[in-house]
C-alpha positions in Angstrom: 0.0 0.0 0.0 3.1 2.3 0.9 4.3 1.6 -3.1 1.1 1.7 -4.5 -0.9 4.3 -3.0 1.2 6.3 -1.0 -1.3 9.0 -0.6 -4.0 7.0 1.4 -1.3 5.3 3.4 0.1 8.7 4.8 -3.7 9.6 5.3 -4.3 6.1 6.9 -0.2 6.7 9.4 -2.2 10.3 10.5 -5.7 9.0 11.3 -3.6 6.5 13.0 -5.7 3.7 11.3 -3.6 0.5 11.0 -4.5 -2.1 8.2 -5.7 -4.9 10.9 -8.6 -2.6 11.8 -10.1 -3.0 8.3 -8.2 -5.2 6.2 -8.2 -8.5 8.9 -12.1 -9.2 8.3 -11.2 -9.3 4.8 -8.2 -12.3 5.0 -10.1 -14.1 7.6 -13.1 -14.6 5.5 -12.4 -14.5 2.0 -14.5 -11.3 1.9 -17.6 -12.9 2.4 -18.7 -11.0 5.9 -19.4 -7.9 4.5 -19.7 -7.7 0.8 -22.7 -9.5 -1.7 -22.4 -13.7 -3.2 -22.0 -12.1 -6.7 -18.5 -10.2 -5.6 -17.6 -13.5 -3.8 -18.2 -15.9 -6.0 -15.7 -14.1 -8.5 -13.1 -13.5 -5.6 -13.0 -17.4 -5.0 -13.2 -18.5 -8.6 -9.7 -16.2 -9.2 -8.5 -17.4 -5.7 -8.8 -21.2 -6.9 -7.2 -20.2 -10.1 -4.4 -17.6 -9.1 -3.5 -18.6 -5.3 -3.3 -16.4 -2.4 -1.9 -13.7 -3.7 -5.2 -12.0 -5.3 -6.4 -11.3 -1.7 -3.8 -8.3 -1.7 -5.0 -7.6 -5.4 -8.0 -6.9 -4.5 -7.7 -5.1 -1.2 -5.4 -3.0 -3.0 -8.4 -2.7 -5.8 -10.9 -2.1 -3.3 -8.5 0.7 -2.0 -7.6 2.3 -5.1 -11.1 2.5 -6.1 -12.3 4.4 -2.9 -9.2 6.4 -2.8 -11.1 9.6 -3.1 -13.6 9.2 -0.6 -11.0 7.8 1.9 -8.9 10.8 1.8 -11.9 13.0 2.7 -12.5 10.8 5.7 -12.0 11.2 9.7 -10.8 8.0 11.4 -14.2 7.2 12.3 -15.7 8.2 8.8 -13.3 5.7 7.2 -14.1 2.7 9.6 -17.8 3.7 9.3 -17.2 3.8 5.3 -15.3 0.3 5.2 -17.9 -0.9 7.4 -21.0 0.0 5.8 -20.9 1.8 2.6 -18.1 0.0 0.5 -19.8 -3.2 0.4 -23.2 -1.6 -0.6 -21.2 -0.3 -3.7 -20.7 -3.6 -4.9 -24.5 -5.0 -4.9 -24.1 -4.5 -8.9 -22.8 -7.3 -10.7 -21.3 -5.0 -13.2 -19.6 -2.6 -10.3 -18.3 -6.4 -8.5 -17.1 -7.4 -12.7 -15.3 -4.0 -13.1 -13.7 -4.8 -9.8 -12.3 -7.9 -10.5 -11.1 -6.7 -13.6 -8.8 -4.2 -12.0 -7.9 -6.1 -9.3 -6.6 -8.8 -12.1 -4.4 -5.5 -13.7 -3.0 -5.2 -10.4 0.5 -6.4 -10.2 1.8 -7.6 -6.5 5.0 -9.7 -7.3 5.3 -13.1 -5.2 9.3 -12.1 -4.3 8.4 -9.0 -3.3 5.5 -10.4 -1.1 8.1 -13.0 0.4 10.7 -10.2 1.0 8.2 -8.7 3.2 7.2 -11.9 4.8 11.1 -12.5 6.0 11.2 -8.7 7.2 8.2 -9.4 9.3 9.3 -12.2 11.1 12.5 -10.8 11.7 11.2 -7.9 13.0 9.2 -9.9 15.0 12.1 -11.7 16.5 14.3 -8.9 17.3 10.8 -7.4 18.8 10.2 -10.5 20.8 14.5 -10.5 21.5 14.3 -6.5 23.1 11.3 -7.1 24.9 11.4 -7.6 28.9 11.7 -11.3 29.5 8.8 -10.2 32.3 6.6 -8.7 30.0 6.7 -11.3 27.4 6.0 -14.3 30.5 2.9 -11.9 31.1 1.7 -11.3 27.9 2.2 -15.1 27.2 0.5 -15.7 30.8 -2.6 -13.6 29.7 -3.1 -15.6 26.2 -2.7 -18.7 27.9 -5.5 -17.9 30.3 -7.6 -16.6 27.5 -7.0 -19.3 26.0 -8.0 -21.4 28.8 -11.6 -19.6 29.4 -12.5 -19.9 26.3 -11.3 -24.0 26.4 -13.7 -23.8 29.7 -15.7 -21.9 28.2 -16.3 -24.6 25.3 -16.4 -27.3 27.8 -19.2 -25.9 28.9 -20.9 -25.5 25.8 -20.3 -28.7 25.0 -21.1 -30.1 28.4 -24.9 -28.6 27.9 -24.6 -29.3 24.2 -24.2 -33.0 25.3 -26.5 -32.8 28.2 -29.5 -31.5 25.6 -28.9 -34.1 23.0 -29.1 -36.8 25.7 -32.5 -35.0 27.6 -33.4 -34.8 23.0 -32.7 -38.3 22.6 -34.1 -39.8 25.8 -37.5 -38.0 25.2 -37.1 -39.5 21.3 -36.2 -42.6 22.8 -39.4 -42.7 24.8 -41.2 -41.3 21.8 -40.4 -43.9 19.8 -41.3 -46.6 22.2 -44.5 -44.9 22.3 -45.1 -45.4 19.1 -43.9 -48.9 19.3 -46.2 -49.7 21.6 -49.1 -48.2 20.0 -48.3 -49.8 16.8 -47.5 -53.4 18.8 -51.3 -52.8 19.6 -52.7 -51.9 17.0 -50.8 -54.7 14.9 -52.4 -57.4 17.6 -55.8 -55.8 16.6 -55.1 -56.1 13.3 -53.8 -59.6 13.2 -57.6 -59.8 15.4 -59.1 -58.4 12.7 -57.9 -60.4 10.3 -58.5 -64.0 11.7 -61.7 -62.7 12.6 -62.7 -61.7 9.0 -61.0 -65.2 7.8 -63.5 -66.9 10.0 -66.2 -64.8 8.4 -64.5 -65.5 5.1 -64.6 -69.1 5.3 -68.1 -69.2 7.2 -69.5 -67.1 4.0 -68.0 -69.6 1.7 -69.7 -72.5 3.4 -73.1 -70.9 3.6 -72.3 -70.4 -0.7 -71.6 -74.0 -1.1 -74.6 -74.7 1.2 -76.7 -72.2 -0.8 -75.5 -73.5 -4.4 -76.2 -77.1 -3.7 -79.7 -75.9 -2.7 -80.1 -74.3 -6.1 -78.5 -77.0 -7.9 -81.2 -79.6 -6.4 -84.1 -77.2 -7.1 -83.1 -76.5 -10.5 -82.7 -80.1 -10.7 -85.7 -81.1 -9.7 -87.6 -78.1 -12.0 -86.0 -79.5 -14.7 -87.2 -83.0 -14.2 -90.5 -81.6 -13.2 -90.3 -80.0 -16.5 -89.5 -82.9 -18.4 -92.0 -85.0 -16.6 -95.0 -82.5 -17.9 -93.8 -82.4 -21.1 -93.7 -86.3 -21.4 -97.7 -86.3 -20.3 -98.3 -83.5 -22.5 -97.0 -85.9 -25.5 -98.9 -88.9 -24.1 -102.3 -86.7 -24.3 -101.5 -85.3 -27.5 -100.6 -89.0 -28.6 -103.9 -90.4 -27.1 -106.5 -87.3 -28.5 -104.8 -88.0 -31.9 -105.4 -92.1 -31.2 -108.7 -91.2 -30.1 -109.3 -88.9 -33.4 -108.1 -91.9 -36.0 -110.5 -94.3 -33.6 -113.2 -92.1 -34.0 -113.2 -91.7 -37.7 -112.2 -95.8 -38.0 -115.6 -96.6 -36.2 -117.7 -93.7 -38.5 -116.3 -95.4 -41.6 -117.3 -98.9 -40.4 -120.6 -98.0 -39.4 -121.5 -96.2 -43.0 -120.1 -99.7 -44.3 -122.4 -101.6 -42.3 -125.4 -99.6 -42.7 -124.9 -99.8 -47.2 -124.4 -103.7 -46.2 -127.8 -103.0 -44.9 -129.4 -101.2 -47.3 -128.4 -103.5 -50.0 -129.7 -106.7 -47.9 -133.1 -105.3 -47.7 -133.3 -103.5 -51.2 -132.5 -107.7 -52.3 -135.3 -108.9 -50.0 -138.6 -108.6 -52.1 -140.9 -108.6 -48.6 -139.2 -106.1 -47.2 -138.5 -104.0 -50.3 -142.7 -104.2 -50.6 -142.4 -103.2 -46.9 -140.5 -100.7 -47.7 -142.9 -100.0 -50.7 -146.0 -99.5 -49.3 -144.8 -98.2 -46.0 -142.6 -96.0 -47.4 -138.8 -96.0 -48.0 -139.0 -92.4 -46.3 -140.5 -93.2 -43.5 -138.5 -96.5 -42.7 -135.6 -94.7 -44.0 -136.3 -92.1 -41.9 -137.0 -94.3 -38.8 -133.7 -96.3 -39.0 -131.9 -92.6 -40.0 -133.6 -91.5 -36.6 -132.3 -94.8 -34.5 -128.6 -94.1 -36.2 -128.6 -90.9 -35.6 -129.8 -91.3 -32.1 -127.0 -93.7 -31.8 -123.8 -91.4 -33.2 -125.4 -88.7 -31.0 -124.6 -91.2 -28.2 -121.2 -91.9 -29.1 -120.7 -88.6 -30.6 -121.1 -87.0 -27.2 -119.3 -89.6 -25.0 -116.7 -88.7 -27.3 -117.0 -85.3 -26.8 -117.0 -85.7 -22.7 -113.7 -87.6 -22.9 -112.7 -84.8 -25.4 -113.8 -82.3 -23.2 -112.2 -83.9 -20.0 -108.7 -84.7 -21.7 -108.6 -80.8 -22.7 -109.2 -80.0 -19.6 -106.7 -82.0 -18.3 -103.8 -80.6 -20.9 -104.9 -77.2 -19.6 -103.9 -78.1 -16.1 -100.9 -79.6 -17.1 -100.1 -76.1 -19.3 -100.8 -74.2 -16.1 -98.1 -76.8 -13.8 -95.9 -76.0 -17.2 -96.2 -72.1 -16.3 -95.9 -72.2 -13.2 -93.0 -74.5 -13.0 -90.8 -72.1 -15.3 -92.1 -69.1 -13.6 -90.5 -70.7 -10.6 -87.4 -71.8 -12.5 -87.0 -68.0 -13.6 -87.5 -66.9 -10.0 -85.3 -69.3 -8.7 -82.7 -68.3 -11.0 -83.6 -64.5 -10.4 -82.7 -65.5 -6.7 -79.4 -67.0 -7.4 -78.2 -63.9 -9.3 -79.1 -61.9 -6.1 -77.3 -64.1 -3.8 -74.2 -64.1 -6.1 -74.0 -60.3 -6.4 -74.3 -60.4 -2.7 -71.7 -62.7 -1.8 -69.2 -60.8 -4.6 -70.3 -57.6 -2.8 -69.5 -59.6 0.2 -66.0 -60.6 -0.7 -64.7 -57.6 -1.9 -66.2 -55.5 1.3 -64.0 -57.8 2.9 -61.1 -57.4 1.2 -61.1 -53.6 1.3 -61.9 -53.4 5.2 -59.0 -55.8 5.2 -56.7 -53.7 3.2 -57.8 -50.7 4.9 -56.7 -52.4 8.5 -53.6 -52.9 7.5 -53.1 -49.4 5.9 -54.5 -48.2 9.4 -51.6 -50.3 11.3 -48.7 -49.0 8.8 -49.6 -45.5 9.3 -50.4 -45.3 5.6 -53.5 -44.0 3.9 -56.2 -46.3 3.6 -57.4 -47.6 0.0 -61.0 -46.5 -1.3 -63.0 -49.8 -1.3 -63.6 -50.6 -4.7 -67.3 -50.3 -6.0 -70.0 -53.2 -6.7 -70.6 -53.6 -10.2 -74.4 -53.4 -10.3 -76.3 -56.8 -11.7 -78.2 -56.4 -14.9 -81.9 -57.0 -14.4 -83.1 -59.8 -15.3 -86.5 -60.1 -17.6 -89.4 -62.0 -15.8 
């Protein structure tokens, strides 16, 4: 500073301001107390390229550049200026850029920086040689007990540093076993839970099996009810037809028999006289009368069993209706209980699931939704 700004150092040597009461803050931390990250970050990027040496390049920048308003400054101006308005100068990237660019132009040759280093110590020795061997064993005396209290002094601190972490971690500890405890309980209920809904599990599949053999013997017995109706509706349609070919066999045998007859006693002369003065009409009429009255006979017994053998496929229709209305409602009933047991199951399943999301502390799953079963048309 002498060489390069002699000016401000004779300013600095009458204000009595010495270089450790402004300059120290700056070595001891990189110049990162006071001034912004953007002036930093350029100050350690040429320090990890250049060495140590561009410290002094740019406190000797930051110098130069405030050169003007240092000289115009009282001792406690220039402390208050290093302290407070030289680092607000430097909020500007382009103010911290222009900066490092002339702290870079800055030359501060290494020998000449060693040269001074080698003056300072021996300065310092012959110093340290001069001095009263009394006031040296004092002054030695004093650091050691300062450095002592502040040994004690981090004892301490670390003594209540330690005696906090342990009061921390014995209240975590008991935390924790807390929560064990809690969670031991809730996984008991849990495990509970879960033999309990395996009991129901296996008790709803029993009353299933139970319930589907039931349906399988009912259907089975519809359908041979079924098939047992429609066997005697055959046999009645199988008989009315036999009945019908009977019917019309015995009318054709009896219009055979009656032309036999007629031709008999149309051969007879006595009775074709008979018939002659009589009257063929009449006698025809007569045995057309007892014929008739005869067919009418049969004609109508025929019609009773015709009658009663209708009646009796109309019944056995009905049993037919009814027995598949039964069959349909029956089946209608199965459906129903199969939708509820799958409604069943998967309830279970998701209370399950959400037990054990309960126990691990995790967020339970949304049950999934019964599918809705189509209607079935009666």
């Amino acid at each position: 500073m002498k060489e390069q700004l002699p000016e401000l150092h004779s300013h600095f040597c009458d204000l009595n301001l010495e270089a450790h009461m402004y300059a120290s803050q700056w070595f001891l931390t990189l110049f990162t107390a006071k001034f912004p990250l953007c002036m930093v970050f350029h100050i350690i990027d040429l320090l990890l390229c250049e060495g140590l040496n561009i410290i002094f390049h740019v406190a000797l920048a930051l110098l130069k550049t405030s050169k003007e308003d240092l000289l115009q400054a009282d001792f406690e101006g220039a402390l208050k200026f290093f302290r407070v308005q030289l680092p607000k100068r430097y909020r500007a990237e382009e103010n911290a850029r222009r900066l490092m660019e002339q702290a870079c132009n800055i030359k501060v040759p290494t020998k000449k920086l060693k040269k001074y280093e080698k003056e300072y110590q021996t300065m310092r020795e012959s110093q340290l040689q001069q001095e009263d061997p009394m006031d040296r064993y004092k002054r030695e005396n004093r650091r050691l007990q300062e450095a002592s209290m502040r040994l004690e002094q981090e004892n301490d601190d670390l003594a209540h540093e330690l005696v906090t972490s342990k009061i921390a971690l014995r209240n975590d500890l008991d935390q924790a076993e807390d929560k064990a405890d809690v969670l031991n309980k809730e996984l008991l209920l849990t495990k509970q839970r879960l033999v309990e809904t395996e009991e129901e599990k296996r008790k709803q599949e029993e009353e299933t099996a139970q319930l589907k053999e039931v349906f399988r013997k009912q259907l089975e017995k519809a359908e041979y009810e079924i098939k047992k109706t429609t066997a005697i509706i055959a046999e009645y349609k199988q008989i009315c037809s036999q009945l019908s070919t009977r019917l019309e066999k015995q009318q054709a045998a009896s219009k055979e028999e009656l032309e036999a007859v007629k031709g008999k006693m149309m051969a007879c002369k006595h009775c074709s006289d008979i018939f002659s003065k009589e009257g063929t009409v009449k006698l025809a009429a007569i045995s057309r009368e007892d014929q008739g009255i005869e067919t009418d006979d049969e004609k109508d017994s025929l019609k009773k069993q015709l009658r009663e053998m209708e009646l009796e496929l109309a019944q056995t229709k009905l049993q037919l209706v009814e027995a598949k209305c039964k069959i349909q409602e029956l089946e209608h009933q199965r459906g129903a209980l199969m939708n509820e047991i799958q409604a069943a199951k998967n309830s279970w399943f998701s209370k399950t699931l959400n037990s054990i999301k309960t126990a691990t502390g995790t967020q339970p799953l949304q049950p999934p939704q019964a599918t809705q079963p189509p209607k079935e048309s009666t």
